[in-house]
C-alpha positions in Angstrom: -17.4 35.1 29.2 -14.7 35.4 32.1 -12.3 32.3 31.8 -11.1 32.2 35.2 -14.7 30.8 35.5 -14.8 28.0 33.7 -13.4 25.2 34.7 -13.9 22.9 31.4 -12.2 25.1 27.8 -11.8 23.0 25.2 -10.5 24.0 21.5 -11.6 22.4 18.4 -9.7 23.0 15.2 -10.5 21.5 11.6 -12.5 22.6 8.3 -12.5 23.3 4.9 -14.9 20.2 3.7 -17.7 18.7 5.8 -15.4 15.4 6.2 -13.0 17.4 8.6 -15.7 19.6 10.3 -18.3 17.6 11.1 -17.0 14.8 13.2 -15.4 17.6 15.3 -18.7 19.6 15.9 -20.6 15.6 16.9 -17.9 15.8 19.9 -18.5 19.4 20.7 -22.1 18.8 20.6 -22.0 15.8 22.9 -19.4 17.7 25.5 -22.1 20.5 25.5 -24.7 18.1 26.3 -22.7 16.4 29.4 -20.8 19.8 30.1 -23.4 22.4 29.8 -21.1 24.9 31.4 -17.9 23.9 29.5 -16.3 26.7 27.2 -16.4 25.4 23.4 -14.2 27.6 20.7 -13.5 26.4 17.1 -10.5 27.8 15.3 -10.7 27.9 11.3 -10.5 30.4 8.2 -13.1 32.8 7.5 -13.9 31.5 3.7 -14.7 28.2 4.4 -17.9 26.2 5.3 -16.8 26.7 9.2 -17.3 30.1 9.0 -20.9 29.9 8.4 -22.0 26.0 10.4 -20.2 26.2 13.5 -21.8 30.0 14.8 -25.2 28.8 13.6 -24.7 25.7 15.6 -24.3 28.4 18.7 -20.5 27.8 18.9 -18.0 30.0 19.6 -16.1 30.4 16.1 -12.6 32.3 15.5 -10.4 32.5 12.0 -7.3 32.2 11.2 -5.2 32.9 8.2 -4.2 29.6 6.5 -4.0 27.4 3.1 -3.3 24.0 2.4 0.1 23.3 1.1 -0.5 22.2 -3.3 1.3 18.8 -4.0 1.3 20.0 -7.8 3.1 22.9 -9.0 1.2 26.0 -7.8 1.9 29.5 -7.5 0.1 29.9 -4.6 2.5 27.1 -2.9 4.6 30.5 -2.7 2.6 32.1 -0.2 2.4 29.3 2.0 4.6 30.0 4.3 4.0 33.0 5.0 0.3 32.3 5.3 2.0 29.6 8.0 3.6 32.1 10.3 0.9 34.2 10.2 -1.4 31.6 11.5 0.5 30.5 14.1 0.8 33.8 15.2 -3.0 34.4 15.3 -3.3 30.5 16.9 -0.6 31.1 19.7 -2.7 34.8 20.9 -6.3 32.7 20.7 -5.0 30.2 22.6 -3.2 32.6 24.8 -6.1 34.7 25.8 -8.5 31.2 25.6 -6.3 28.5 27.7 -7.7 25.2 26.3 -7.7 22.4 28.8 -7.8 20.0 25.8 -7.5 20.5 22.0 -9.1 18.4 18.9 -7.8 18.2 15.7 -9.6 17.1 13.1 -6.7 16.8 10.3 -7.7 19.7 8.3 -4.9 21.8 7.5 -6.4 24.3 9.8 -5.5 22.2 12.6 -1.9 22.1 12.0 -1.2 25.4 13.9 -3.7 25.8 16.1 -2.9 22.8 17.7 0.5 23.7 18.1 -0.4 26.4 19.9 -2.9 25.0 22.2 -0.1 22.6 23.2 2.3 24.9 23.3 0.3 26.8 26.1 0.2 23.4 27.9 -3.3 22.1 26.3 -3.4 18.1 26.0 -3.7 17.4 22.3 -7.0 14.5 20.9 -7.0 13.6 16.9 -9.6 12.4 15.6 -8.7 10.6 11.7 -11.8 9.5 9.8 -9.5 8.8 6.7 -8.4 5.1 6.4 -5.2 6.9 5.1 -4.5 9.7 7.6 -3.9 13.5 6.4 -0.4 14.8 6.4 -1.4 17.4 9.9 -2.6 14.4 11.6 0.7 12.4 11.0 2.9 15.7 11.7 0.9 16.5 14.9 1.6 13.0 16.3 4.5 14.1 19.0 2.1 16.4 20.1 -1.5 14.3 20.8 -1.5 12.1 23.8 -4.2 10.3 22.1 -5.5 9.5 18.5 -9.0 8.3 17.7 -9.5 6.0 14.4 -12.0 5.5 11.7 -10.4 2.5 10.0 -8.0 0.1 11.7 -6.0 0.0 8.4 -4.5 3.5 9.3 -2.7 2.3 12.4 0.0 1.4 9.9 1.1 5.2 9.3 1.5 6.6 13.0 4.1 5.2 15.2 2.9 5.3 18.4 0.7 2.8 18.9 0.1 3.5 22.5 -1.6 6.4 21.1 -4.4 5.0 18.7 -7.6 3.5 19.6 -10.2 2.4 16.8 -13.1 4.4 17.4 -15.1 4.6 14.8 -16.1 8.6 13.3 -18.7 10.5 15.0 -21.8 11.4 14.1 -23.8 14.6 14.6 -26.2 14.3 17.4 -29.0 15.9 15.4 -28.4 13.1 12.3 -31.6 10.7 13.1 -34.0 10.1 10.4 -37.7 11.8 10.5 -40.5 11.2 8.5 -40.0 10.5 5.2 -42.7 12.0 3.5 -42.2 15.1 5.2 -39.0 15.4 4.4 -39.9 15.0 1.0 -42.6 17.6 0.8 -39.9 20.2 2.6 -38.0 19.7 -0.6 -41.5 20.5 -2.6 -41.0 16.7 -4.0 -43.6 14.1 -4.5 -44.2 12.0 -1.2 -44.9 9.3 -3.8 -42.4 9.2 -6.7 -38.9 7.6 -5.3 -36.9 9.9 -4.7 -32.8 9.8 -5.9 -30.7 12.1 -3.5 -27.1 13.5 -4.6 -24.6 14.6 -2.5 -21.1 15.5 -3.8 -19.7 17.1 -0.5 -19.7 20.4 0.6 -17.9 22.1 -2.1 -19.6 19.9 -4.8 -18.2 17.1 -6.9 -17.9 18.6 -10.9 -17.6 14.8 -12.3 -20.8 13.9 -10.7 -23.1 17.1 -11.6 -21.5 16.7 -14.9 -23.2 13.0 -14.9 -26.4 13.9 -13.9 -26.6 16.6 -16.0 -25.8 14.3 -18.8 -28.6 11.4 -17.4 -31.2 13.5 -15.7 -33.6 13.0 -18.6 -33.5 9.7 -18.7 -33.1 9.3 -14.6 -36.7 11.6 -14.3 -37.7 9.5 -17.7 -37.6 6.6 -15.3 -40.7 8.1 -12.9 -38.4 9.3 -9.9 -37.6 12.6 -8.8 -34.0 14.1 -8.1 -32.8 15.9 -5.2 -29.6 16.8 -6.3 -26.8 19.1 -4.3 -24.5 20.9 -6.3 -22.5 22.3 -4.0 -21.3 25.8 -3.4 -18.6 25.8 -6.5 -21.0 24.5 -9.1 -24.9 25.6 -8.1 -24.9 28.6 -10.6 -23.8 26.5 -13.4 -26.4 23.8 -13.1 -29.4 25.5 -11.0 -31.2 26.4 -13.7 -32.0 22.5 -14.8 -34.8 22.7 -12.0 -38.2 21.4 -12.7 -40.6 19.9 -11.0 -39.2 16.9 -10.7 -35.7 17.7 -10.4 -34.9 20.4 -7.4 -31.3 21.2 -6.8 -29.6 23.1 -3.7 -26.5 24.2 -3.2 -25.5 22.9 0.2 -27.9 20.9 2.6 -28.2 23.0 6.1 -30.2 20.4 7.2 -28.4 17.2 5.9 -30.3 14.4 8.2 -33.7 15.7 6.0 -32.2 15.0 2.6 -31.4 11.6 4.2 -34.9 11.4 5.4 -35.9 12.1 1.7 -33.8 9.9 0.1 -35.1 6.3 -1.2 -31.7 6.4 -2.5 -28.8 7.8 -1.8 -25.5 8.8 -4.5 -22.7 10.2 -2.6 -18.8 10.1 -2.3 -16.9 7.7 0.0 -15.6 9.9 2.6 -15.6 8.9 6.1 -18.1 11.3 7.6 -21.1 10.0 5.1 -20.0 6.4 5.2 -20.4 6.8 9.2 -23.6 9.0 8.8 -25.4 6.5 6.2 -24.3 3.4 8.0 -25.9 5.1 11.5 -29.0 5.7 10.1 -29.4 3.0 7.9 -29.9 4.7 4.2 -29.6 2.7 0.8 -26.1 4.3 -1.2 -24.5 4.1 -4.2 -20.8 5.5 -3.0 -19.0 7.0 -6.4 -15.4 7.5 -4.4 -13.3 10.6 -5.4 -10.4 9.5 -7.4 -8.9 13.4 -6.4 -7.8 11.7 -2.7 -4.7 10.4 -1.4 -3.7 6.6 -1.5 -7.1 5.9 -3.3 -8.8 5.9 0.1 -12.2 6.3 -0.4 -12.1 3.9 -3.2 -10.8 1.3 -0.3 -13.2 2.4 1.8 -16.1 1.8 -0.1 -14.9 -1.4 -1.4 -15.0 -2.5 2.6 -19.2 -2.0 2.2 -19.4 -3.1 -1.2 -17.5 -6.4 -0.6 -19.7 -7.4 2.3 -23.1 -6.1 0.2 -23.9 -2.8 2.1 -23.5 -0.9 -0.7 -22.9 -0.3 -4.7 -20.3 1.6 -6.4 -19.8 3.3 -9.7 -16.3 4.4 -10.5 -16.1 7.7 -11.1 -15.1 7.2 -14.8 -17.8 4.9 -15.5 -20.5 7.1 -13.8 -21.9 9.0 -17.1 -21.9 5.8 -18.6 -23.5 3.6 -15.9 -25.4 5.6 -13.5 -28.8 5.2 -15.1 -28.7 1.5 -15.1 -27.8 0.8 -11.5 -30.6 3.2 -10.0 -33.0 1.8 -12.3 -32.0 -1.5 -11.1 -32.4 -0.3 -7.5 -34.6 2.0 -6.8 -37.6 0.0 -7.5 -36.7 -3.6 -5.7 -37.5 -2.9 -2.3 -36.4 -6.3 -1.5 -32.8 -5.0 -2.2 -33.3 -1.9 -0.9 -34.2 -3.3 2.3 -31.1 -5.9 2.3 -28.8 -2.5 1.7 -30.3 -1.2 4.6 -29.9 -4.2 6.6 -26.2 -4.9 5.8 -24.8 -1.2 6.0 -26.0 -0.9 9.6 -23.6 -3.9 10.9 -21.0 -1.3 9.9 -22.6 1.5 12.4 -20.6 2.3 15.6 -22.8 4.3 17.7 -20.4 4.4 20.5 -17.8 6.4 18.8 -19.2 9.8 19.5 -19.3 8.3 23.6 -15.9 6.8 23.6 -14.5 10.0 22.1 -16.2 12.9 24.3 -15.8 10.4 27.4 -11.8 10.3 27.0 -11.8 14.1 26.4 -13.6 15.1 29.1 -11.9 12.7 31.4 -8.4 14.4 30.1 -9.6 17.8 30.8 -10.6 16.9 33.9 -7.3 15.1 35.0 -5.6 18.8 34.6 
């Protein structure tokens, strides 16, 4: 495709988990919907779950060479820098030969350089934080946004610009509306019947959890439900072969709005992209938050939904110990199924995606 005609480029840039790609690929879809003609490139490394979602979603995609910097003592942190300088290298000649209008940051460590380089080739800079405590490239890449869109209005506290922030909410996929559920559950080759318990431990997987449900899944299919349970990509060869017929285990959901359609009930983690998926459409959760996170935050997030009865929680230490009790105590009250449903939609913000892709495309086309 010939840049010099197309008037609308824009560059997203993030990765690695779910959390960070998927808010940025609800914008780009939304831009391609309003901008049919506009020019859509994602920047991120070749070995993550970018590599394989953002081409399938018909997007261009190109990688760079980059790793997130260890906080612990890792002999890996050695090569960092060097993996640095050669990614913004390969950033600065994409963005060269690409010429963003605007570029979007999701907070991945991804974005770090190739945000610098969309700016330094004159781009005007968007971040999007769905953290209630912001990532270290979102805070670095500050000087450079002109504007910074927020999940949580607790994380206004750690930029200082306020100027720049506005409280958005975190957007959701256009293609995340719930279907039929029986359907959905037949897709799966589950029971349309039986109540169905739906496990999501992120894109990569979540060891404490499988390690739970492999400990409980007797006694969670002893109950009369069946278990649709993602491993994700790190664990599925250890656990796949505990598949019966009324446990069926994946290793990532390419189609995540039909697990939700499946689910009666829904375990997941408490990062910002699910809590702004589940409260959107409305789906009963049990959040067990990821102790493995900065500043607690998906603990604190949670607790926001729990507090105000739009949602359980299970520490992740007491999950082994407790996880068979609370679904048994709700799977089968649809009185308080229906009142988690109820409450967890006041937290939906529908607008988010609107306000976000507006204020982009409004920017690009103030150039």
């Amino acid at each position: 495709m010939n840049n010099s005609t197309i008037k609308y480029r824009y560059l997203f840039a993030g990765g690695g988990t779910g959390g960070h790609l998927y808010p940025a690929i609800a914008v780009a879809q939304r831009i391609r919907e309003l901008q049919p003609n506009s020019d859509i490139l994602f920047i991120g490394t070749k070995n993550k779950i970018e590599s394989r979602v953002v081409p399938n979603l018909g997007f261009r995609f190109k990688s760079i060479i980059i790793s997130g910097f260890n906080r612990q003592l890792n002999m890996k942190n050695i090569l960092f820098p060097f993996k640095l300088v050669i990614g913004m290298i390969q950033s600065l000649l994409i963005n060269i030969k690409f010429k963003p209008l605007v570029a979007i940051g999701t907070g991945a460590y991804v974005s770090g350089p190739a945000i610098w380089g969309a700016t330094f080739m004159g781009a005007k800079a968007v971040l999007l934080e769905q953290n209630s405590y912001p990532g270290l490239t979102n805070r670095l890449l500050e000087k450079r946004a002109r504007k910074i869109f927020l999940s949580f209005e607790e994380s206004k506290k750690y930029f200082r610009n306020a100027s720049k922030l506005e409280v958005s909410g975190n957007p959701i996929r256009v293609d995340i509306t719930l279907s039929n559920k029986e359907e959905a559950k037949r897709s799966f080759g589950l029971d349309a019947i039986k109540k169905t318990l739906v496990i999501i431990g992120g894109s990569l997987g979540a060891k404490s959890i499988n390690e739970a449900l492999k400990n409980n899944v007797e006694n969670l299919t002893a109950l009369g439900i069946e278990v649709l349970w993602q491993t994700g990509e790190l664990y599925y060869n250890t656990y796949s072969s505990i598949e019966n017929e009324n446990i069926k285990i994946v290793k990532y959901f390419d189609d995540i709005a039909k697990a939700y359609s499946a689910a009666d009930l829904l375990i997941a983690r408490a990062g910002a992209t699910t809590i702004a998926e589940v409260a959107q459409i409305s789906i009963p959760v049990i959040f067990v938050p990821s102790p493995n996170v900065a500043a607690n935050h998906q603990y604190k997030n949670a607790k926001v939904l729990v507090d105000a009865e739009a949602a359980e929680l299970i520490e992740d230490r007491e999950l082994n110990e407790k996880l068979v009790d609370v679904v048994k105590d709700i799977i089968f009250d649809n009185t308080k199924l229906d009142k988690l449903k109820l409450s967890i939609k006041k937290f939906a913000k529908p607008d988010a995606i609107k306000t976000i892709s507006n204020e982009i495309i409004k920017m690009a086309s103030t150039i």
